[in-house]
C-alpha positions as CSV (number, residue, x, y, z in Angstrom):
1,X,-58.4,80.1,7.0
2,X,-62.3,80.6,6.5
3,X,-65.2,79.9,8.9
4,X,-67.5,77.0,7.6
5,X,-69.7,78.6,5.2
6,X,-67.9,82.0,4.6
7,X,-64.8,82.6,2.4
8,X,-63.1,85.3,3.8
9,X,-60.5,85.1,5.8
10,X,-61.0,86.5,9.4
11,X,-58.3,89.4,9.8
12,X,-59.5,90.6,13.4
13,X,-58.6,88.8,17.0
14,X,-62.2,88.1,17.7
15,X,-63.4,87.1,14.5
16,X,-60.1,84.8,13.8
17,X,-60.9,83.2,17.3
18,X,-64.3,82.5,16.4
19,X,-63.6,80.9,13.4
20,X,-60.6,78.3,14.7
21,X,-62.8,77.4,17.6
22,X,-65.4,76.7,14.7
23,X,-62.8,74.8,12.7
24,X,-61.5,72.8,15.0
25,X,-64.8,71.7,16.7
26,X,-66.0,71.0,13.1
27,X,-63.0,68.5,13.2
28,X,-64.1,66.6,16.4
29,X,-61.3,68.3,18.5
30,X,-62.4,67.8,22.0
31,X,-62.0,71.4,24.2
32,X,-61.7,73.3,21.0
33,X,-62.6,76.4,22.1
34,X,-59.0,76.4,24.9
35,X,-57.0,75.1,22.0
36,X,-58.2,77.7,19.4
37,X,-57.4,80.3,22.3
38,X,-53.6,79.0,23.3
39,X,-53.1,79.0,19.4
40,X,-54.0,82.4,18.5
41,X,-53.0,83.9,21.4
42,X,-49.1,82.4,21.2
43,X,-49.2,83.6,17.9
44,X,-50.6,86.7,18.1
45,X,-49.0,87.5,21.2
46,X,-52.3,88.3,22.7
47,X,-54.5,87.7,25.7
48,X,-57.8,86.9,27.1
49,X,-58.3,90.3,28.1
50,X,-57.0,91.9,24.2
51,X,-59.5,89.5,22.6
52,X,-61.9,91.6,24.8
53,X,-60.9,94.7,24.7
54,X,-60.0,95.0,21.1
55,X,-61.6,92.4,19.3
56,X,-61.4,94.2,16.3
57,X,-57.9,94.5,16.4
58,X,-56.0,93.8,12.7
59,X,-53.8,90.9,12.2
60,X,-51.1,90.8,9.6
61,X,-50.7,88.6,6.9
62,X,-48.0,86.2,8.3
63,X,-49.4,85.7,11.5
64,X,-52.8,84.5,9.8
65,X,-50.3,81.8,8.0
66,X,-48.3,81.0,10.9
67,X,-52.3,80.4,12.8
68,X,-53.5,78.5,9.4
69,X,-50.4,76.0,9.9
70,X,-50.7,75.3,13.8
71,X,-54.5,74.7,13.1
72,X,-54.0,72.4,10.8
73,X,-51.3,70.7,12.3
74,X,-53.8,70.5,15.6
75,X,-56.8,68.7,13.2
76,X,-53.8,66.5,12.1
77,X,-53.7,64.8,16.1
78,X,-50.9,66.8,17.0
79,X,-51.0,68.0,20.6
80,X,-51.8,71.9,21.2
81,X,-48.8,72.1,23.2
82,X,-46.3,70.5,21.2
83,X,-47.5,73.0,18.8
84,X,-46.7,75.5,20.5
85,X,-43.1,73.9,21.8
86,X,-43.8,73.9,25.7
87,X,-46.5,73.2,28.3
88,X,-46.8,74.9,32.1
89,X,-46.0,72.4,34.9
90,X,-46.3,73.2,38.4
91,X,-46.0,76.5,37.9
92,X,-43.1,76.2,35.5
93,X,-42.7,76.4,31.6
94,X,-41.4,73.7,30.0
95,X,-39.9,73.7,26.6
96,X,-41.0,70.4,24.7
97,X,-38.8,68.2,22.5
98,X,-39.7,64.9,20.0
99,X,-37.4,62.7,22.3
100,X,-39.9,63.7,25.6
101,X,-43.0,63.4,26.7
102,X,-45.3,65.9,27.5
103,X,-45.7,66.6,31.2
104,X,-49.3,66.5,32.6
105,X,-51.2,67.6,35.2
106,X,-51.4,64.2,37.0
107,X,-47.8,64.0,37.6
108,X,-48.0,67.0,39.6
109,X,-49.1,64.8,42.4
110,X,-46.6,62.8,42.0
111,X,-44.8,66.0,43.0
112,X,-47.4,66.9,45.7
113,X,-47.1,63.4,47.4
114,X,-43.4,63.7,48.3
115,X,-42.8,67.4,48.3
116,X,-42.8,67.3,52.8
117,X,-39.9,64.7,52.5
118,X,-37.6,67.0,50.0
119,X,-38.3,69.9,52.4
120,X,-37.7,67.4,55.7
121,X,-34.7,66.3,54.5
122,X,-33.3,69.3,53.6
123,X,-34.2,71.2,56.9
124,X,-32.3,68.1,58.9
125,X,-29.4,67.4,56.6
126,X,-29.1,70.6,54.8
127,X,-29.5,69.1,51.4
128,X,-31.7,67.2,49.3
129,X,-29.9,65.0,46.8
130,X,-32.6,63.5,44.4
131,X,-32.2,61.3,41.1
132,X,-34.8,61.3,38.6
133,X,-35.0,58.0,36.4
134,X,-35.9,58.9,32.7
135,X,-36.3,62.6,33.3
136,X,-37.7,63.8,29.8
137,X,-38.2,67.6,30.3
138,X,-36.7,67.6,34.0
139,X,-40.6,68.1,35.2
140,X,-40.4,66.4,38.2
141,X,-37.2,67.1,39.7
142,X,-37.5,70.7,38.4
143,X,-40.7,71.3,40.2
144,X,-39.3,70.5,44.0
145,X,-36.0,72.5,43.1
146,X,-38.1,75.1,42.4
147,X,-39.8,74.9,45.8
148,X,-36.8,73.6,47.7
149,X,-33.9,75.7,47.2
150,X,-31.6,73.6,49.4
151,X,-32.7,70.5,47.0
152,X,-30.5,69.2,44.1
153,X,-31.1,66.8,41.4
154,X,-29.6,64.4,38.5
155,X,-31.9,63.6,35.5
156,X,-31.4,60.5,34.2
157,X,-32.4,59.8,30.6
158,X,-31.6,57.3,27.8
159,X,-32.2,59.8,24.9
160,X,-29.7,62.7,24.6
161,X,-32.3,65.3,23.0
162,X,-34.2,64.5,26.1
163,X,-31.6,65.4,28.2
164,X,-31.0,68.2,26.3
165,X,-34.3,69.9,26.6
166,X,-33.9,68.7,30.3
167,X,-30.9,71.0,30.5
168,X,-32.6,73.9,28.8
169,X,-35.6,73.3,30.8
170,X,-33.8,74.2,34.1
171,X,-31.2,77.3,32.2
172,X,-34.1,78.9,31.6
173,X,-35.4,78.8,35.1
174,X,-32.4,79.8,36.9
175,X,-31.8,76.2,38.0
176,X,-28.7,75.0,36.4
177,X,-26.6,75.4,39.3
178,X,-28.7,72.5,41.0
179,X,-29.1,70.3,38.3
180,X,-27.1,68.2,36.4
181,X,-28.2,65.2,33.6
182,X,-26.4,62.0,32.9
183,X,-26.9,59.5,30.1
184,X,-27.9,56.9,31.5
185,X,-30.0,53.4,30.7
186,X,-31.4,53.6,34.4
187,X,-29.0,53.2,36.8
188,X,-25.7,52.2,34.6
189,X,-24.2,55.4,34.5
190,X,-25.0,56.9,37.7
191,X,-22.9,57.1,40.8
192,X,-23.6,58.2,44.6
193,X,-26.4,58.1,46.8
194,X,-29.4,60.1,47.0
195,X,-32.6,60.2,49.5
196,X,-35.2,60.7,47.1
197,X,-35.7,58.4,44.0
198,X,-37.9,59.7,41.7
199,X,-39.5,58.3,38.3
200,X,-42.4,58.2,35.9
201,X,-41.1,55.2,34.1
202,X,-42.7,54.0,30.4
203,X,-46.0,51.9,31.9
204,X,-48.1,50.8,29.2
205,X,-48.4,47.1,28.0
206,X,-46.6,47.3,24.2
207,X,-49.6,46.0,22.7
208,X,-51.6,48.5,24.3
209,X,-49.8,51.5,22.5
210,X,-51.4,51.4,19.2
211,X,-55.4,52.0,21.3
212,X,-53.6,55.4,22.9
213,X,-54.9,58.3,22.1
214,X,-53.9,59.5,18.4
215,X,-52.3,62.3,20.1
216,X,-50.1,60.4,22.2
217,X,-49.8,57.4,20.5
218,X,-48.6,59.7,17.2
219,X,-46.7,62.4,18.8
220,X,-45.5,61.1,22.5
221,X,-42.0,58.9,22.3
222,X,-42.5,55.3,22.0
223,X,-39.5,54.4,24.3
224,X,-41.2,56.5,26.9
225,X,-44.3,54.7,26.7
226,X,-43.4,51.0,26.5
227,X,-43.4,49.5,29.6
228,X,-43.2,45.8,28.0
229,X,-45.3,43.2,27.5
230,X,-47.1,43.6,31.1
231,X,-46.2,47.1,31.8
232,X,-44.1,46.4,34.6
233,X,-40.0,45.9,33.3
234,X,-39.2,49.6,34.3
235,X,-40.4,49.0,37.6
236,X,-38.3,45.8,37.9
237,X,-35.1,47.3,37.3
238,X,-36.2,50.3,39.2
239,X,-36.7,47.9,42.4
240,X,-34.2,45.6,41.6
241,X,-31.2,49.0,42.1
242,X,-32.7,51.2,44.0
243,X,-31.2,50.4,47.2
244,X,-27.1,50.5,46.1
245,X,-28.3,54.2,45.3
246,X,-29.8,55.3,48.4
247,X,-28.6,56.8,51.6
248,X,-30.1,55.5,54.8
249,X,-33.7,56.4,55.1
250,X,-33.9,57.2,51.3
251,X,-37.2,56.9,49.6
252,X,-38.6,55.9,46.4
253,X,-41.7,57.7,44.4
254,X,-43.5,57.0,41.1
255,X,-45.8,56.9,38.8
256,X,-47.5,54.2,37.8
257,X,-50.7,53.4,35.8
258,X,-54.6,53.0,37.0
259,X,-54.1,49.2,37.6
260,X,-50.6,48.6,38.5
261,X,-50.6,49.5,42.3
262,X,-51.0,45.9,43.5
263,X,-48.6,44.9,40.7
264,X,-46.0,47.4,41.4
265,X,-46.3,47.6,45.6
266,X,-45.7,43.6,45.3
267,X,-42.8,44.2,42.6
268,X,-41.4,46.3,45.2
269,X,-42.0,44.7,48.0
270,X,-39.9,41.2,47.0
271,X,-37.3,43.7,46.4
272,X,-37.2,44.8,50.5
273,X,-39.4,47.7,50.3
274,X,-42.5,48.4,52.1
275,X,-45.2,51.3,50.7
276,X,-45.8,54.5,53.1
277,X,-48.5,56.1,51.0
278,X,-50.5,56.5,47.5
279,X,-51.8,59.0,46.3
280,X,-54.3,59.9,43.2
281,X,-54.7,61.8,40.3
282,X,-57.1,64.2,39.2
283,X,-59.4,61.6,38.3
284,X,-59.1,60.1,41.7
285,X,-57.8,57.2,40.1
286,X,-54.4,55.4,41.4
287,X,-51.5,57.4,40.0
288,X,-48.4,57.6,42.5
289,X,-46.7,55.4,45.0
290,X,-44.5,56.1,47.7
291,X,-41.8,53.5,49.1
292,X,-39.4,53.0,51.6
293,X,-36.3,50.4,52.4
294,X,-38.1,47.7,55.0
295,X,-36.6,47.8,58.4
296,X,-35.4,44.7,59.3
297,X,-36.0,43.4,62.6
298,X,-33.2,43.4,65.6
């Protein structure tokens, strides 16, 4: 790797970060300088402070390589963390796989909104039983086990290498004993009741797929994405069997995109449920929905 303009190769921490940040802003990658960091400190098996306080320290031959490949494979649209195989949610790492899509900050409020109910219902009943409707990594239902030890959960997923890095996902956090996955094309394979229903279904209108992002459009599963030809059909089924699935009092949270809330509460709402809250994301934009059986009148 050379910085534009030189030819030699930077063999010191601070001169190798330099340079990727340089490359990789040269390339148009926006926040260049945090993705040159991640990269050559996962590889290096450095930190913030080492760049600091050795700056001049010498870097080996393969390690340069392994840094030359994930940069390039970054300026190629690739995400920074699929590069380097696993992202931090909630406080967690998660290990990535092709069949999953990347978690993201945003759906930590989808977390945030119905984190008090997990922890109610667990205080009153004892347990938490939760199902989480194409679970991809286990984020969601991961995160509130890991904050509700009485909590358990089944992650639901169409695509077995998803479920699989599900599985790893909670091994690695000590969380296997409270979570289980089942293949399952939303609710046909799963069995029992639960009082939390959880999802961040596929949203996006098919024909809007192809103007994502180049690094989600590229590198995010397409059968994770597509939501159909209004964006809605996951939330259909969703609606349409939620209620065989949930104990009395049960709820029903998820995600949904900037413009679907009217869309999705009215979806819901033909289907018997009434909405008890919303919530944003970071953006403050409309992100999350929270829903509830409707209590028919005496």
């Amino acid at each position: 790797m050379t910085e534009t303009g030189a030819t030699a190769t930077p063999a010191t921490l601070g001169g190798l970060l330099r340079a990727a940040r340089l490359r990789l802003a040269t390339a148009g990658i926006e926040d260049a300088g945090l993705d040159a960091r991640l990269i050559v400190e996962h590889f290096t098996g450095t930190t913030r402070t080492d760049a600091i306080t050795s700056p001049d320290r010498e870097l080996t031959p393969s390690v340069l390589a392994e840094i030359e490949a994930a940069l390039a494979r970054r300026i190629a649209g690739e995400p920074v963390h699929r590069i380097l195989g696993f992202r931090e949610f909630y406080g967690l790492k998660l290990f990535l796989s092709p069949e999953t899509l990347e978690p993201r900050p945003d759906t930590e409020t989808l977390v945030d909104l119905v984190l008090p109910f997990v922890h109610e219902t667990a205080e009153r009943e004892g347990i938490c039983r939760i199902l989480d409707l194409g679970t991809g990594t286990g984020a969601i239902p991961l995160a509130l086990l890991s904050q509700v030890p009485q909590a358990t959960a089944v992650g639901a997923d169409v695509a077995p290498g998803a479920l699989a890095t599900a599985r790893r996902n909670a091994e690695q956090l000590g969380l296997s004993d409270r979570f289980e996955t089942v293949e399952s094309d939303w609710f046909s394979k799963i069995s029992g009741r639960f009082h939390l229903i959880v999802s961040n279904p596929p949203y996006i209108k098919n024909t809007d797929i192809g103007a994502l992002q180049r690094e989600v459009r590229g590198f995010d599963p397409v059968l994770a994405l597509d939501g159909g030809d209004d964006g809605l059909d996951a939330y259909r089924v969703i609606a349409a069997g939620a209620a065989a699935y949930l104990e009395a009092g049960g709820k029903v949270a998820l995600e949904i995109g900037f413009d679907q809330r009217t869309s999705v509460t009215d979806i819901f709402g033909l289907a018997g449920f009434e909405l008890l809250a919303a919530g944003n994301d970071l953006a403050g934009n409309d992100r999350t929905l929270f829903f509830q059986r409707r209590i028919k009148a005496l």
